[in-house]
N, C-alpha and C positions, 0 to 999 in steps of 0.2 A: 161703630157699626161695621160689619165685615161685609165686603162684596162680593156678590155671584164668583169671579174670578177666585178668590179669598177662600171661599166653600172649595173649588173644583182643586184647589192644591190640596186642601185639607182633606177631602174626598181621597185624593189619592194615595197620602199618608197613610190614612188608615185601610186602604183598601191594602196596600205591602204589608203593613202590618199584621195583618189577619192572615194575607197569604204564606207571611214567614214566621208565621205562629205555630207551636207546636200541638197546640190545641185552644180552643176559645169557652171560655165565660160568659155566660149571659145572663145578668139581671133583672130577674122581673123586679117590680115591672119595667118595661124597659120600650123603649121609643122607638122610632122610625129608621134612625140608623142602627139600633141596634139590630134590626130583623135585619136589614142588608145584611151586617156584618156575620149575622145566621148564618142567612142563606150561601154569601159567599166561601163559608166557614165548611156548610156544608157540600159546593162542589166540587172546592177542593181536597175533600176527603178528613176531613179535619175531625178529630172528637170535640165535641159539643158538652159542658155543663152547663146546664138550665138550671139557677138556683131562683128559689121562692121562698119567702122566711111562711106562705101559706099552704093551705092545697087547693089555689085559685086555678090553679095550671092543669088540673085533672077538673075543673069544671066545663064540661060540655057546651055550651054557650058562648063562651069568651073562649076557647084554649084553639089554639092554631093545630092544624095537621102536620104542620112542621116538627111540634114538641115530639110529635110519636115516634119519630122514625127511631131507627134502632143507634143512628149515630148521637142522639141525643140523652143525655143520661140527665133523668130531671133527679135534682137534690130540692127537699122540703126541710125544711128546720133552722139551724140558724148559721151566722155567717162560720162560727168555728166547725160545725158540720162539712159543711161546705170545703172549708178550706184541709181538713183530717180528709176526708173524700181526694181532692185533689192528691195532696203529696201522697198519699199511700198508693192511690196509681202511677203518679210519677215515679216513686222507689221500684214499685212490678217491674214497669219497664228497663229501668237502670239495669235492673238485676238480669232479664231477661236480655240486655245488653252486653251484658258482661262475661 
């Protein structure tokens, strides 16, 4: 069993993490820390992938106003989508580094 204390280190871990992340991941569906790790993902300016293996995420009912904003890039299909999607942005920027 982990204690409240136990949470609030672990809490913190991933709150750096996110912060010295070059950009974040989020799996639908996805839980309670996950939306934290959104949100904080998004104040500090961070790109956002929202992947869905459905199109639950474009359902009006259930879909957060968060998914919309422009920092978020929702991917639909499956996890090698997903992951072609990342690296071929991460290549853009290299280059555009370079």
């Amino acid at each position: 069993m982990t204690s409240l204390a136990e949470l609030g280190v672990l809490g913190q871990k991933e709150k750096t993490a996110v912060m010295e992340a070059d950009f974040v991941i989020v799996l639908l569906p996805a839980g309670k820390g996950s939306h934290v790790e959104l949100g904080i993902a998004l104040v500090q300016g961070k790109k956002v992938y929202l992947y869905s293996p459905t199109d639950e995420v474009n359902n009006l009912e259930t879909t957060s106003t968060f998914y919309q904003l422009v920092e978020v890039e929702i991917i639909i299909g499956t996890i090698k989508e997903l992951l072609r999607k990342v690296i071929d942005d991460h290549k853009q920027v290299q280059a555009m580094d370079d």
